[in-house]
ChimeraX commands (.cxc) that place a marker at each C-alpha (Angstrom):
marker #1 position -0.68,18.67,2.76 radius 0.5
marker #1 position 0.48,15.53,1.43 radius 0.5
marker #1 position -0.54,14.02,-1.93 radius 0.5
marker #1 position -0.12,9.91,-2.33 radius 0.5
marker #1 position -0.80,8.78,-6.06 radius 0.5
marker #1 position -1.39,5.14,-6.45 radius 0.5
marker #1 position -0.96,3.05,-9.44 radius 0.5
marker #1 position -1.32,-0.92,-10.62 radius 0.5
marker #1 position -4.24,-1.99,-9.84 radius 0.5
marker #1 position -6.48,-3.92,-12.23 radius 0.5
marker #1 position -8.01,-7.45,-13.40 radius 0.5
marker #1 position -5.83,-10.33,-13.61 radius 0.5
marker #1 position -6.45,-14.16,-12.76 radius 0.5
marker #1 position -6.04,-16.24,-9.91 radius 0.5
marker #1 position -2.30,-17.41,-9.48 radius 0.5
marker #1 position -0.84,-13.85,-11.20 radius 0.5
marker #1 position 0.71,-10.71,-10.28 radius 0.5
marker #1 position 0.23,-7.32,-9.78 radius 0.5
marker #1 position 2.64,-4.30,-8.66 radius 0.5
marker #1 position 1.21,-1.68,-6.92 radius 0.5
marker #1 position 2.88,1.54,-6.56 radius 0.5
marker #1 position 2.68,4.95,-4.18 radius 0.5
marker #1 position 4.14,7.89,-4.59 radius 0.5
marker #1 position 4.13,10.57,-1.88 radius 0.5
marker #1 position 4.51,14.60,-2.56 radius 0.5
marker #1 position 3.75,17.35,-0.76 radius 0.5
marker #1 position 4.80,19.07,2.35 radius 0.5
marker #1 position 6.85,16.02,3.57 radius 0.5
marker #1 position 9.90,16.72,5.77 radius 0.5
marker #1 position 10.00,12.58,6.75 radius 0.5
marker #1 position 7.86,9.51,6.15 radius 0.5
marker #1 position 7.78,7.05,8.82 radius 0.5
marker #1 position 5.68,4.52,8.30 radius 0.5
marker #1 position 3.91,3.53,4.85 radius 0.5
marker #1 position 1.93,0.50,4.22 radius 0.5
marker #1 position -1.09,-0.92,2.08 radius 0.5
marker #1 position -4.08,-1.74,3.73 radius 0.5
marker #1 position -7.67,-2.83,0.92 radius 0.5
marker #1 position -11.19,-2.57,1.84 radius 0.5
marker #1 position -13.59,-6.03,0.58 radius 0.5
marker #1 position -17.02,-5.28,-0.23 radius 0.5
marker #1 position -19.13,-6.00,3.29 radius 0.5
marker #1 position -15.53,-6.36,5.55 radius 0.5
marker #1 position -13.25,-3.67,7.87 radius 0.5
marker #1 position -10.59,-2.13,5.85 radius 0.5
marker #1 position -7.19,-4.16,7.23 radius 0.5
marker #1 position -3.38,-3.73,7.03 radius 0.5
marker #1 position -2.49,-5.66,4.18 radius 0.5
marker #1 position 1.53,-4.70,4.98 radius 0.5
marker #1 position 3.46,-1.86,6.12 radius 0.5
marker #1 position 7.32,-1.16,6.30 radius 0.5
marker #1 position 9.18,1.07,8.26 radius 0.5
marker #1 position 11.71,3.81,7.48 radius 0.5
marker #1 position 14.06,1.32,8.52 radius 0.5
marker #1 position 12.26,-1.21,6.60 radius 0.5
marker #1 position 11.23,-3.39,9.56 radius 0.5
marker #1 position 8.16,-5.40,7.24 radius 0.5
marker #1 position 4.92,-6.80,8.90 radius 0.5
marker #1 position 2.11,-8.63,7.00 radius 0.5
marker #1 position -1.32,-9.87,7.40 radius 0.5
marker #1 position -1.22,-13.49,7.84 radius 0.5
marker #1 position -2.95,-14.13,4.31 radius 0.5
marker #1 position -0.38,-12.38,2.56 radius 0.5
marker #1 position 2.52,-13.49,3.51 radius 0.5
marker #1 position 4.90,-15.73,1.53 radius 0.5
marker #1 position 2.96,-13.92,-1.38 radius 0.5
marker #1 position 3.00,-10.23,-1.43 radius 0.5
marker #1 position 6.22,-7.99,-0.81 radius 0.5
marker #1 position 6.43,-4.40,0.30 radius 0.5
marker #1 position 9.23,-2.14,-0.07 radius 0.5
marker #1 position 9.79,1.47,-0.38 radius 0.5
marker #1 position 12.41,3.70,-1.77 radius 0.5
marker #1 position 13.27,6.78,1.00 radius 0.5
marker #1 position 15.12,8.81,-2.16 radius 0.5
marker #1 position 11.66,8.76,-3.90 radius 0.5
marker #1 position 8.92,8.62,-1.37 radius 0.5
marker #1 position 7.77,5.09,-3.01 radius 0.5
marker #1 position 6.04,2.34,-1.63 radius 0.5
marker #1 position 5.48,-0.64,-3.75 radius 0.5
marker #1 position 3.11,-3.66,-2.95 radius 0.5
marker #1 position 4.47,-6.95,-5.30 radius 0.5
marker #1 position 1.72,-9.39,-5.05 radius 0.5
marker #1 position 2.18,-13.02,-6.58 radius 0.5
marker #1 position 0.10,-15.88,-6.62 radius 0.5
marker #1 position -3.36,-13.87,-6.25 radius 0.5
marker #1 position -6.36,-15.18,-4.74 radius 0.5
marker #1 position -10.25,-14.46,-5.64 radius 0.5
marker #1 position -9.97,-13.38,-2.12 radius 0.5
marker #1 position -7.61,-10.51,-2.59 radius 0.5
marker #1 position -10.01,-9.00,-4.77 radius 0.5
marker #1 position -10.32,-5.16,-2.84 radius 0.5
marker #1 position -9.76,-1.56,-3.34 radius 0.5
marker #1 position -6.10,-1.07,-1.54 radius 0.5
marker #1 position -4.97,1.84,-0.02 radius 0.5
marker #1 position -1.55,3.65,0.27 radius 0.5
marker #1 position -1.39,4.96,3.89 radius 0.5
marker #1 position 2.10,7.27,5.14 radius 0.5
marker #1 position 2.43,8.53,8.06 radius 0.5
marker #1 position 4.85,11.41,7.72 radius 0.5
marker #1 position 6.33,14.21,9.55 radius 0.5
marker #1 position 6.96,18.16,8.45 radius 0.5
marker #1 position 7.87,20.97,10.41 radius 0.5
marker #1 position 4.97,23.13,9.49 radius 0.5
marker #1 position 1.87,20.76,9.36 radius 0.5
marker #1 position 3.16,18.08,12.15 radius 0.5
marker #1 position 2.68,14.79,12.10 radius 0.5
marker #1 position 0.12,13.38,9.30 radius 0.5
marker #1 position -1.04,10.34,8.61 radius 0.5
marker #1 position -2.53,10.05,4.79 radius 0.5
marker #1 position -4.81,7.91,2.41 radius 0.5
marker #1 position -4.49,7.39,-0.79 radius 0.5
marker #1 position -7.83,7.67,-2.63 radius 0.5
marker #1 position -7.59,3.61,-4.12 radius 0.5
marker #1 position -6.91,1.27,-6.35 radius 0.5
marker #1 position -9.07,-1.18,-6.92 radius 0.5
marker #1 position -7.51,-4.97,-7.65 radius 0.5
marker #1 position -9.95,-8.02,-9.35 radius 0.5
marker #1 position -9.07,-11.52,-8.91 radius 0.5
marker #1 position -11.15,-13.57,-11.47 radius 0.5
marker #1 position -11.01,-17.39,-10.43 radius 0.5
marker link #1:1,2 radius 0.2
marker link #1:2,3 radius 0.2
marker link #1:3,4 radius 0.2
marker link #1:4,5 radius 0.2
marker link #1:5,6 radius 0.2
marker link #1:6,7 radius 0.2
marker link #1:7,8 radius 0.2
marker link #1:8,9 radius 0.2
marker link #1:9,10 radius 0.2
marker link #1:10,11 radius 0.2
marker link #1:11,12 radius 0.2
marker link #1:12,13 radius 0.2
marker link #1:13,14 radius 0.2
marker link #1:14,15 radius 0.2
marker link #1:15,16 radius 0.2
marker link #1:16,17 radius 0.2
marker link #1:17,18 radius 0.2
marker link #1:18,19 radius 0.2
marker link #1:19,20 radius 0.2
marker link #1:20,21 radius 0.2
marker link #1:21,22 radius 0.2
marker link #1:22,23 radius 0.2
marker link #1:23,24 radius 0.2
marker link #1:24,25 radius 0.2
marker link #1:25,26 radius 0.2
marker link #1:26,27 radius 0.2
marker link #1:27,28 radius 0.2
marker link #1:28,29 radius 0.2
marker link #1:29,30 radius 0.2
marker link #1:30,31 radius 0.2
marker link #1:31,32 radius 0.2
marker link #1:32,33 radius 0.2
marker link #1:33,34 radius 0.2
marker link #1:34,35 radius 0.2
marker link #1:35,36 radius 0.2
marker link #1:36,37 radius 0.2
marker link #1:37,38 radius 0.2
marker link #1:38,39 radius 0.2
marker link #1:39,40 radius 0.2
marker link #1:40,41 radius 0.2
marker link #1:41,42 radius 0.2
marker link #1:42,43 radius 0.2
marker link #1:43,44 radius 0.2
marker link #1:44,45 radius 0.2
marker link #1:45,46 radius 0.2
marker link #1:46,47 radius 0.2
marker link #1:47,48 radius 0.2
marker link #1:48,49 radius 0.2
marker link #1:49,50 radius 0.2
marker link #1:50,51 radius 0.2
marker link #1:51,52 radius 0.2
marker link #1:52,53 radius 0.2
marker link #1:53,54 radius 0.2
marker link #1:54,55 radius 0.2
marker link #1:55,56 radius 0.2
marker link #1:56,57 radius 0.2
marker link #1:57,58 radius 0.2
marker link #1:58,59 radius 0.2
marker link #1:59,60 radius 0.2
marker link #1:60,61 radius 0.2
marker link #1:61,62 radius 0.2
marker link #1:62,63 radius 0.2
marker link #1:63,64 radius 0.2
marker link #1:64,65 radius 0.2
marker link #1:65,66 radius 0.2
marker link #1:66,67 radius 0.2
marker link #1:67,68 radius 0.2
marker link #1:68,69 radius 0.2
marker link #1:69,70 radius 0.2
marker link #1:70,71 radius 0.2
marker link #1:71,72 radius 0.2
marker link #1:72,73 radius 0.2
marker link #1:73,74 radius 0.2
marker link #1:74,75 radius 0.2
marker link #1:75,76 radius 0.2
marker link #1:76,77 radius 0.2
marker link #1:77,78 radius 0.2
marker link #1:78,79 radius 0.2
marker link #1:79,80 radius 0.2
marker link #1:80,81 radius 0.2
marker link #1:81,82 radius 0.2
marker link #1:82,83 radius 0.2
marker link #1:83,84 radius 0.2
marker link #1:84,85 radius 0.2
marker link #1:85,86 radius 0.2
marker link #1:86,87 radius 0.2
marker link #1:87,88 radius 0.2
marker link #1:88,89 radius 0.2
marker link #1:89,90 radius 0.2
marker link #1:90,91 radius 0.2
marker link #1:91,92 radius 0.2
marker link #1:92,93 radius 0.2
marker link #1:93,94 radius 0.2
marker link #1:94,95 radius 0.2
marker link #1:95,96 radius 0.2
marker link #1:96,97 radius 0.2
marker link #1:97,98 radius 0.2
marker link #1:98,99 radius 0.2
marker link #1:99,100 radius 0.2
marker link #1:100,101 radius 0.2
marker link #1:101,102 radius 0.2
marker link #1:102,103 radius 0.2
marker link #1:103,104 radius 0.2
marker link #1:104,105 radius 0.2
marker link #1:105,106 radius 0.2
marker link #1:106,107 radius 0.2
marker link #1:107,108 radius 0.2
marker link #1:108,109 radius 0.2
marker link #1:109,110 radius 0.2
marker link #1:110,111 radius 0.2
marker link #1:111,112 radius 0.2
marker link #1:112,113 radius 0.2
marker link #1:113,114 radius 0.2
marker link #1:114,115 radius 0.2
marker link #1:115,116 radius 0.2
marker link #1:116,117 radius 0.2
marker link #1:117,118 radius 0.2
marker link #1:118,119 radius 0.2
marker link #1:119,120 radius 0.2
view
């Protein structure tokens, strides 16, 4: 199996930052695709951003300009930078990789959440 554990999540104001972090273990021969998605109280869980091995990037349309994803291949990292927060970020976000190994297949993985607060 794989293991993500996600980090960074908290309380902070409207207009600062957070850093979320995921780091992927287990029985992992490749990760493809990784990407954030969050869960609002009363809405669908959505695809905050997700990057590529090759580190092709796509965002949700109320992210972008703000938050940045990247991910480290070495380390099996995937970071979420988030500036300029909104009341309406406030969600519990996910790490999601989709990964490859030779003995369990393909997998696709959730991390268990972080929940972020965005106090007007």
């Amino acid at each position: 199996q794989v293991q993500l554990v996600e980090s960074g999540g908290g309380l902070v104001q409207a207009g600062g930052s957070l850093r979320l972090s995921c780091a992927a273990s287990g029985s992992i021969f490749r990760i493809d695709t990784m990407g954030w998605y969050r869960q609002a109280p009363g809405k669908q869980r959505e695809l905050v951003a997700r990057i590529t091995r090759a580190g092709s990037t796509n965002y949700a349309d109320s992210v972008k300009g703000r938050f940045t994803i990247s991910r480290d291949n070495a380390k099996n990292t995937v970071s979420l930078q988030m500036n300029s927060l909104e009341p309406e970020d406030t969600a519990v976000y996910y790490c999601n990789v989709a990964s490859f190994d030779y003995v369990r297949g393909n997998l696709n993985t959730w991390g268990q959440g972080t929940l972020v607060t965005v106090s007007s």
